[in-house]
TORSESE-402976 format. One line per field, with one value per residue (C-alpha): residue number from 1; x, y, z. Coordinates in Angstrom, 3 decimals. Layout:
BEGIN
num	[NUM;...];
x	[X;...];
y	[Y;...];
z	[Z;...];
REM end
This chain:
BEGIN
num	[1;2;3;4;5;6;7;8;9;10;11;12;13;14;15;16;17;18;19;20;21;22;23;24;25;26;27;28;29;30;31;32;33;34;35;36;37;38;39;40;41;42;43;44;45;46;47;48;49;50;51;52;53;54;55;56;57;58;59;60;61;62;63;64;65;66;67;68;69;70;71;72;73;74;75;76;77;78;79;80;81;82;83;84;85;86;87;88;89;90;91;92;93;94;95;96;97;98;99;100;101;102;103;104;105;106;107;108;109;110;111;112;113;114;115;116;117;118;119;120;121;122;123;124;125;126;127;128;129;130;131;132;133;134;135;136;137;138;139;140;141;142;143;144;145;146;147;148;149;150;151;152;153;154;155;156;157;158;159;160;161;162;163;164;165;166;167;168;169;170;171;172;173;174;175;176;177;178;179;180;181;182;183;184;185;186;187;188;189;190;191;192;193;194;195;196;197;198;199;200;201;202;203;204;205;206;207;208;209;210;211;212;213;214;215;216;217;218;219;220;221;222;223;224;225;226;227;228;229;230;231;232;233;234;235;236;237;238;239;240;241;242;243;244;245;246;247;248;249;250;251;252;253;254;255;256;257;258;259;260;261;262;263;264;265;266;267;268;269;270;271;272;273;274;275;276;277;278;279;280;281;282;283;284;285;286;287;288;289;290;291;292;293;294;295;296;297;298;299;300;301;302;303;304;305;306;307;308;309;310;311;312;313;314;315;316;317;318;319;320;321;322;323;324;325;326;327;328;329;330;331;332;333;334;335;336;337;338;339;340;341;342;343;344;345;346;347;348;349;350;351;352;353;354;355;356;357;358;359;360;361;362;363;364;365;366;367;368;369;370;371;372;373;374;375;376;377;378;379;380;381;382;383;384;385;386;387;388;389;390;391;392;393;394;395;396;397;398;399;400;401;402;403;404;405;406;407;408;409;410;411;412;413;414;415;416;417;418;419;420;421;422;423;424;425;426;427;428;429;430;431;432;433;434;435;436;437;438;439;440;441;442;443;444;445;446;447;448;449;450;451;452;453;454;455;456;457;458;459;460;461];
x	[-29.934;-31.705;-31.105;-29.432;-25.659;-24.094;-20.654;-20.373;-21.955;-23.866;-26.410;-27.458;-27.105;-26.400;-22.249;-20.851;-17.232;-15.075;-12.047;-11.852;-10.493;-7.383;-7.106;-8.134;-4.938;-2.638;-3.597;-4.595;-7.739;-9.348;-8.812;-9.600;-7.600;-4.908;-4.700;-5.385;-2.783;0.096;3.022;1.602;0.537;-1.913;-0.264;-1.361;-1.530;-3.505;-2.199;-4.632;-3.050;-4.316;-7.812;-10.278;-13.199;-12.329;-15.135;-14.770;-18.071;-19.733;-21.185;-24.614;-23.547;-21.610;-24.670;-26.789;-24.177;-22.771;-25.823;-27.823;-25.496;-22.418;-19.827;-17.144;-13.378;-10.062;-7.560;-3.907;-1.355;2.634;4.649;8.128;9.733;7.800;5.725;2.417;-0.728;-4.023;-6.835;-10.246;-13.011;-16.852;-18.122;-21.697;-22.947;-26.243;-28.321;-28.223;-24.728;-23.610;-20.771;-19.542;-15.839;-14.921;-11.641;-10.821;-6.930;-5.520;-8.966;-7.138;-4.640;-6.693;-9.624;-6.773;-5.011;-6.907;-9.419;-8.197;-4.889;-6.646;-8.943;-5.507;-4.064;-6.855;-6.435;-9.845;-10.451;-13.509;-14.847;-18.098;-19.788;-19.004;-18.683;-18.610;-15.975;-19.080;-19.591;-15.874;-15.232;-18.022;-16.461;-13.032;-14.520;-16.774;-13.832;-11.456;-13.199;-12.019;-13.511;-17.048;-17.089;-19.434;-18.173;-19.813;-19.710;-21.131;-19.973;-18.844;-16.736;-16.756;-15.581;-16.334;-15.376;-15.124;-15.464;-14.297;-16.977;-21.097;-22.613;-25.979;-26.518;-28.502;-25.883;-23.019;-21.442;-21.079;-19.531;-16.106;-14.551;-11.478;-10.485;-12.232;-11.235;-11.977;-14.047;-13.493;-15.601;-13.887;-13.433;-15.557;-18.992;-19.638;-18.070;-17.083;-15.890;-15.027;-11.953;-9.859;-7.300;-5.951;-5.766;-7.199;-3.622;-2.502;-3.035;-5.461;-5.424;-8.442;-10.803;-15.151;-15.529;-19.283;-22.526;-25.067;-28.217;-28.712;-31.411;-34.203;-31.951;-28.629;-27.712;-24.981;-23.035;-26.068;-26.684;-28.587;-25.467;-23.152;-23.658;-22.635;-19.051;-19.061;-19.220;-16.927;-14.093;-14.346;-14.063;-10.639;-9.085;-6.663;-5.140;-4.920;-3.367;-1.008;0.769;0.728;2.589;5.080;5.988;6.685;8.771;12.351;11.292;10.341;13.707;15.297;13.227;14.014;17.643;17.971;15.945;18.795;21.314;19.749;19.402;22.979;24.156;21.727;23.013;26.730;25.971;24.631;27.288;29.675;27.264;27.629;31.568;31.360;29.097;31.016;34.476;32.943;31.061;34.710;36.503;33.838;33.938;38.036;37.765;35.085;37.049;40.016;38.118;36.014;38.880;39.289;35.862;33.588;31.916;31.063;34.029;34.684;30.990;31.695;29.790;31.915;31.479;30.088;26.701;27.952;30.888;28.543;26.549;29.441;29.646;25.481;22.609;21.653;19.687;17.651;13.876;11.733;11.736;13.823;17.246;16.623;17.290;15.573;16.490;18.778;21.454;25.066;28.392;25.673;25.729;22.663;20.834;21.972;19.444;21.464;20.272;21.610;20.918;22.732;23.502;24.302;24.822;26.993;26.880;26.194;24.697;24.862;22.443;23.220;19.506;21.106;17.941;16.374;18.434;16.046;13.843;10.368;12.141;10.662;13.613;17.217;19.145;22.622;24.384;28.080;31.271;30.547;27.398;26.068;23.707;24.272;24.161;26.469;29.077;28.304;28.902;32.321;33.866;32.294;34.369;37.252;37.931;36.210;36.488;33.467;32.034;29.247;26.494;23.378;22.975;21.738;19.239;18.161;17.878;15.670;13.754;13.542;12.231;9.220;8.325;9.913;13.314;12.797;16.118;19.439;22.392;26.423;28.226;32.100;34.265;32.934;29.468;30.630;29.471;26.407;25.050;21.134;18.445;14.982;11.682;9.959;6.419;5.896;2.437;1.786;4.539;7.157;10.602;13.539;16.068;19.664;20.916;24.331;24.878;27.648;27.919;30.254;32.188;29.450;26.659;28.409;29.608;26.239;24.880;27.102;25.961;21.892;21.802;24.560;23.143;22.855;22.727;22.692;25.497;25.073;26.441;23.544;20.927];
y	[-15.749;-15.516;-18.788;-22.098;-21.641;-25.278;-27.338;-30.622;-32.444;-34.330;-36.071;-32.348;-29.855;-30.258;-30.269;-26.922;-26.338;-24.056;-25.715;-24.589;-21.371;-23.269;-23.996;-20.445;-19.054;-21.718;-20.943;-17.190;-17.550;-15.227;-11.037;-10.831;-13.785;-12.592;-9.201;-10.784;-13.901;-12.466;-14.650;-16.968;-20.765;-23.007;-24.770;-28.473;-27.318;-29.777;-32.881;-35.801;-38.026;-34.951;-35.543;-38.593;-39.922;-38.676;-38.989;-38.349;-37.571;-38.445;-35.970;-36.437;-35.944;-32.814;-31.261;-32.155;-30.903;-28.166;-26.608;-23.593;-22.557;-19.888;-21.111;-19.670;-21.327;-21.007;-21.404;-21.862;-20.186;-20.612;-17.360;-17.366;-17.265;-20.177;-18.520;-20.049;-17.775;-18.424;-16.459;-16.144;-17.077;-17.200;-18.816;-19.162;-22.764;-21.589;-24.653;-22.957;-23.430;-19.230;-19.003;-16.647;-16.292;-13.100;-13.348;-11.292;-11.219;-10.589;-9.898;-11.647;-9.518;-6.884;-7.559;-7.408;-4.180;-0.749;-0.132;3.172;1.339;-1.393;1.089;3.121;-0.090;-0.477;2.754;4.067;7.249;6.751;9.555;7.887;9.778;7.857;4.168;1.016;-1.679;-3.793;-0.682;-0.813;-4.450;-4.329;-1.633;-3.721;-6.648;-4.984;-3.050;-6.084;-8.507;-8.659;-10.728;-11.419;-11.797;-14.319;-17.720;-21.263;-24.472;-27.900;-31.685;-33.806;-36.708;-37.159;-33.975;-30.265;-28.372;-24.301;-22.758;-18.582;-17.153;-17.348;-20.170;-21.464;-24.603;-27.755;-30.332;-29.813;-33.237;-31.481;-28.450;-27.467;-27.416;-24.852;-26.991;-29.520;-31.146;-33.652;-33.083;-34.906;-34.273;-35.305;-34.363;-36.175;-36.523;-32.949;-30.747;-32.767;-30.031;-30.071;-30.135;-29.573;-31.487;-31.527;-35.670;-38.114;-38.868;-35.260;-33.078;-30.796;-26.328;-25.802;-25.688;-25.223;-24.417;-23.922;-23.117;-21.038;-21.643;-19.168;-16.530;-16.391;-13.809;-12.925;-10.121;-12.713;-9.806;-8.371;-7.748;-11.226;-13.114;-10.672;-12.314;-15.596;-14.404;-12.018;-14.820;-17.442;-15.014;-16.035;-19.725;-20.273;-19.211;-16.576;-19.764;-21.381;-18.029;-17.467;-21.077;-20.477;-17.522;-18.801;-21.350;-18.220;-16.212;-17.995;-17.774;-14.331;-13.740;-15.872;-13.088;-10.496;-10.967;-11.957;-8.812;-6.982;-8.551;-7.702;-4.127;-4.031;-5.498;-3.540;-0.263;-1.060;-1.497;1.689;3.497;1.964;2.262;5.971;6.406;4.438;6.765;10.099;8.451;7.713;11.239;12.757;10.748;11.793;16.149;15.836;14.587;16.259;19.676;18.471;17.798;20.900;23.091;22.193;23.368;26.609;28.233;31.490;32.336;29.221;27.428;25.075;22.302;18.916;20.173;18.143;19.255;20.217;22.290;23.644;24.624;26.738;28.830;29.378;28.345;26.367;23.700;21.413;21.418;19.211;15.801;17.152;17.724;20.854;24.162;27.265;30.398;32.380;35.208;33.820;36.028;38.867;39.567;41.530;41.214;37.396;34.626;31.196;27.618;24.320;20.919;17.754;14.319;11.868;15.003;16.664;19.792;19.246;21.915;25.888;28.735;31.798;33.907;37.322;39.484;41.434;41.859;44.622;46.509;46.339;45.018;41.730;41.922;40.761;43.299;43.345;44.710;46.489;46.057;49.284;48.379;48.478;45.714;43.464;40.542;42.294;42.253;38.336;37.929;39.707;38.303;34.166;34.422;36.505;33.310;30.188;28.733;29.089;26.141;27.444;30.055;31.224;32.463;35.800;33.626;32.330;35.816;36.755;33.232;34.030;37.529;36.052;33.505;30.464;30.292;30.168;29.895;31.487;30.073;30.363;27.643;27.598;24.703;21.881;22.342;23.295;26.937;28.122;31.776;31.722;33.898;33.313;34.749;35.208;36.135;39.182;40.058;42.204;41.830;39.578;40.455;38.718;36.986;35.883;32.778;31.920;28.117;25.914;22.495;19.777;17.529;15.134;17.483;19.396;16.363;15.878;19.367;19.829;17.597;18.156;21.427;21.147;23.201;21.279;23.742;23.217;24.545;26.071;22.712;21.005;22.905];
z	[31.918;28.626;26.634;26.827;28.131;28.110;28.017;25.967;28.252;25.512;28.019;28.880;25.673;22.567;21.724;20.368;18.991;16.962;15.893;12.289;13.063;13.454;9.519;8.563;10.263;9.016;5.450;5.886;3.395;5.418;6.079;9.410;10.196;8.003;9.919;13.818;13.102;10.677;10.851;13.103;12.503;14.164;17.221;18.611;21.950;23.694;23.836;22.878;25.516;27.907;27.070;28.940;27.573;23.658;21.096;17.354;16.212;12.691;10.199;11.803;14.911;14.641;12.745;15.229;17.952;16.264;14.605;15.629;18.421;19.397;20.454;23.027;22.933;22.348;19.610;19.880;17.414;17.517;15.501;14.117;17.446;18.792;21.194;21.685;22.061;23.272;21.877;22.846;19.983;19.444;16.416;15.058;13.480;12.130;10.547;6.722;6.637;7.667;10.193;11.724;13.484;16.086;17.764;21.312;20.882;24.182;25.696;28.794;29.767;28.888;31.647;34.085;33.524;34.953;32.697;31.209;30.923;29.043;26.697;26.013;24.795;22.404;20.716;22.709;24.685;26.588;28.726;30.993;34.234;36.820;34.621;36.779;36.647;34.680;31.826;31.915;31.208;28.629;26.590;26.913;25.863;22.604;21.802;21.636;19.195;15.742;12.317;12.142;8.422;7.174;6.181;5.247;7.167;7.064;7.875;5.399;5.029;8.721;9.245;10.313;6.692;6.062;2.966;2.835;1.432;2.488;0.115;1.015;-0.566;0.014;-2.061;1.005;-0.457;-3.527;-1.704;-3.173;0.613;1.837;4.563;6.897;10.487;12.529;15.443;19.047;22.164;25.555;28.982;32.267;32.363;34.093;31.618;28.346;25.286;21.837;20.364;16.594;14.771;11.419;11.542;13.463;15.325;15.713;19.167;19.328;18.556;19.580;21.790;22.145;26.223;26.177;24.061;23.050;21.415;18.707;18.765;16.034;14.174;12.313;14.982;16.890;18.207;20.201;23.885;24.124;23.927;25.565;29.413;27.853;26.567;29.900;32.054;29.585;30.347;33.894;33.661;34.714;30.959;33.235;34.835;31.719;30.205;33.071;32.866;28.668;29.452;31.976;29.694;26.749;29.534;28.612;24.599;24.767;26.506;23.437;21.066;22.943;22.981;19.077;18.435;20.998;18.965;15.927;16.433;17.456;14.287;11.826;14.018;13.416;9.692;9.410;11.198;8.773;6.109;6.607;7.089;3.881;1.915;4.121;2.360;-1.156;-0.765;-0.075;-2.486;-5.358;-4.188;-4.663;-7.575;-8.989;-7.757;-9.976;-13.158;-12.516;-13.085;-16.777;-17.461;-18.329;-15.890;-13.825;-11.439;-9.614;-9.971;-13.033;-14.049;-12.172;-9.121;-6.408;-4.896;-1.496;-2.789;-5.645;-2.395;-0.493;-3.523;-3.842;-2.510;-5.996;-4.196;-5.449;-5.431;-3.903;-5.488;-8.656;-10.010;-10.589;-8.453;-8.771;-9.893;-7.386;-6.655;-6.722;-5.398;-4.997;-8.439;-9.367;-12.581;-13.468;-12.026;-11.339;-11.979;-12.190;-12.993;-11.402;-12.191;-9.207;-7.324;-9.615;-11.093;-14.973;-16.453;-15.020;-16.442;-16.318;-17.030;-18.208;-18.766;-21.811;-24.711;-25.937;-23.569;-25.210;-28.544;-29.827;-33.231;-33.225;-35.168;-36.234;-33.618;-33.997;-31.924;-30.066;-29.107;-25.382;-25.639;-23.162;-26.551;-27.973;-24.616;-24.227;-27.681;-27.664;-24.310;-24.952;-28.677;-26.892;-24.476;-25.857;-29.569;-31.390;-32.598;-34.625;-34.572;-36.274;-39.514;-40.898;-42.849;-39.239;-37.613;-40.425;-39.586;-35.655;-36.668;-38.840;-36.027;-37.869;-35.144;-31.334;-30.311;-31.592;-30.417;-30.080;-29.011;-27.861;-26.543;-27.546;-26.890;-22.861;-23.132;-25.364;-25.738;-26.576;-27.729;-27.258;-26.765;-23.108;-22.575;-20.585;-19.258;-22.726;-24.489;-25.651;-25.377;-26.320;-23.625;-23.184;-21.516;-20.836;-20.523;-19.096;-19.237;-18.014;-21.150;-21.565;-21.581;-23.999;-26.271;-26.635;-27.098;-29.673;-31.806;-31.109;-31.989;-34.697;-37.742;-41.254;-44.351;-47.686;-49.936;-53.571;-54.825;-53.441;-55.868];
REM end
């Protein structure tokens, strides 16, 4: 095997360990960690007690230990429910102060489902001729790590410190530090490792297994140190992983069954979250259907009315994303184009598009009582049934025939009904256009009042 592969056996190779990991998930400074760990916080899952022959090392010592190696471990993390996970890491101490963190989160389990099971899991499709378990596994494995963003490290104070961002820098005891940890190495004489606390009395979350010393370049995730984290994955970790996970088995069960519960609650609450809104929905169309009957409309679609009965008379429906409906055909009627605008899903303003006043005509005349224009028809049977509140002026036809007026209106009952006159552009042409409008009391109340026309009198001159 290419390179020195070692465990903290100090009287052999040089001591290697990664336990600062730990602090970057319990304060989330860093993406990666931020996406891998979310929710989760750094768990002291190896007792100190459990540890022989413990060693906290100096500044000088974990320099000399620590630098110009990758390292292979494990970190422990502890979520909301309690449950304690071991992940896999590999962390590079290079001498100028760059490290570099990847993370194999549930790499594990992974390695010991069928490999097309395992790739599936990972999101992967992978179609080889004929791949062997070994091009298998390696695929798992590449395809599982995560991080790998560059970071800075150093020892100061005693202790291993991080900082989140790549700073190369000579002065590291003038270094601005992120977090730092004390660093132990322990373990019998034959295979001594490195371990991570946040005191100097506190258990340990994490843990360097064995080492690597670092190849003359900054490619650390190439094929030259690939054998070394192939064969760290088969130094007993699935034992350790398998008693880690018997231990979660009756706090999963705890998670599962508050999540159970949880889902049985939040689904009750909806149900009577809807019979609620199906009873206030109800309660709101009867009594929209009484106050709707007091108002102006077209047959029996009057501004009031709740959506859904507006909908049993026509298909006004709203558009996409609006309040609005389009234009449509209501009772069959031909030659009137229906729209409507709601508020809180009632009905509050209804327009009746009536057509051309004047084929080809672009002029309001003055139209007599005999008259077939369809103006002239609208005019008569609006002022026939509703009380006309005010109207335009022969000084403001003459102003709408120069250009000066776009709109002419009528308006009855309070500002609830409103005949218009206007001007619509017509591929060539432009030809004038009626519009009946409806409106429920509050649209009209204030209707009524916008469009109210001010004149001056002869006393005003």
């Amino acid at each position: 095997m290419v390179g020195v592969y070692c465990t903290f056996d100090y009287s052999k190779c040089r001591i290697n360990s990664w336990l600062e990991r730990g602090s970057i998930l319990k304060r989330q400074f860093s993406v990666f960690l931020l996406i891998l760990f979310v929710s989760t916080n750094i768990n002291a899952n190896i007792p100190r007690a459990s540890v022989e022959g413990l060693v906290q090392y100096n500044g000088a010592q974990i320099e000399e230990a620590l630098g110009g190696v990758k390292a292979y471990g494990v970190i422990f993390s502890v979520d909301e429910d309690d449950i304690t996970s071991m992940t896999v890491f590999s962390e590079v101490f290079d001498r100028d102060g760059w490290n570099e963190i990847s993370y194999y989160p549930d790499i594990l389990h992974n390695l010991e489902k069928d490999p097309l099971d395992a790739l599936l899991s990972l999101g992967i499709h992978y179609n080889l001729p004929n791949p062997t378990a070994a091009e298998y596994r390696k695929i798992i494995i590449s395809n599982s790590q995560t991080g790998g963003g560059g970071i800075t490290w150093g020892a100061d104070n005693d202790q291993i410190c991080y900082k989140y961002h790549s700073i190369f820098t000579s002065n590291i005891e003038r270094m601005d530090w992120d977090s730092c940890y004390f660093f132990y190495v322990g373990g019998k004489d034959n295979n001594r490792k490195g371990y991570f606390s946040e005191t100097e009395t506190s258990d340990f979350f994490a843990r360097i297994d064995t080492v690597v010393e670092l190849k003359g370049d900054r490619f650390y995730d190439s094929d030259y140190y690939y054998p070394h984290l192939d064969a760290y994955l088969d130094e007993g970790l699935s034992e350790e992983l398998k008693a880690l996970d018997a231990k979660n088995i009756p706090l999963k069960k705890i998670r599962d069954d508050k999540k159970a519960e949880q889902k049985r609650i939040e689904e009750e609450q909806k149900k009577a979250d809807i019979e609620t809104e199906e009873k206030r929905k109800e309660a709101l169309r009867k009594q929209s259907r009484v106050k709707a009957q007091s108002n102006p409309g077209f047959r029996d679609l009057k501004p009031g009315l709740h959506y859904e009965d507006v909908l049993e008379l026509c298909p006004l429906e709203k558009a996409w994303g609006s309040e609005y409906s389009d234009g449509v055909r209501c009772y069959g009627v031909d030659n009137i184009t229906f729209e409507a605008h709601y508020t809180d899903d009632l009905l509050d303003i209804l327009s009746l598009d009536m057509g051309p006043i004047v084929e080809g005509g672009y002029f309001l005349d003055i139209f007599g009582e005999g008259d077939s224009n369809i103006y002239s028809k609208m005019r008569k049977s609006l002022g026939d049934k509703y009380d006309l509140e005010y109207e335009y002026s022969e000084r403001d036809r003459q102003l709408f025939n120069e250009f000066e007026k776009t709109v002419l209106r009528h308006v009855y009952s309070k500002g609830q009904v409103a005949l218009i006159i206007t001007r619509k552009e017509r591929e060539y042409s432009t030809e004038l256009w009626l519009y009946i409008e409806y409106r429920d009391p509050y649209q009209g109340e204030w209707y009524l009042e916008a469009f109210r026309p001010v004149r001056a009198s002869e006393d005003d001159f």
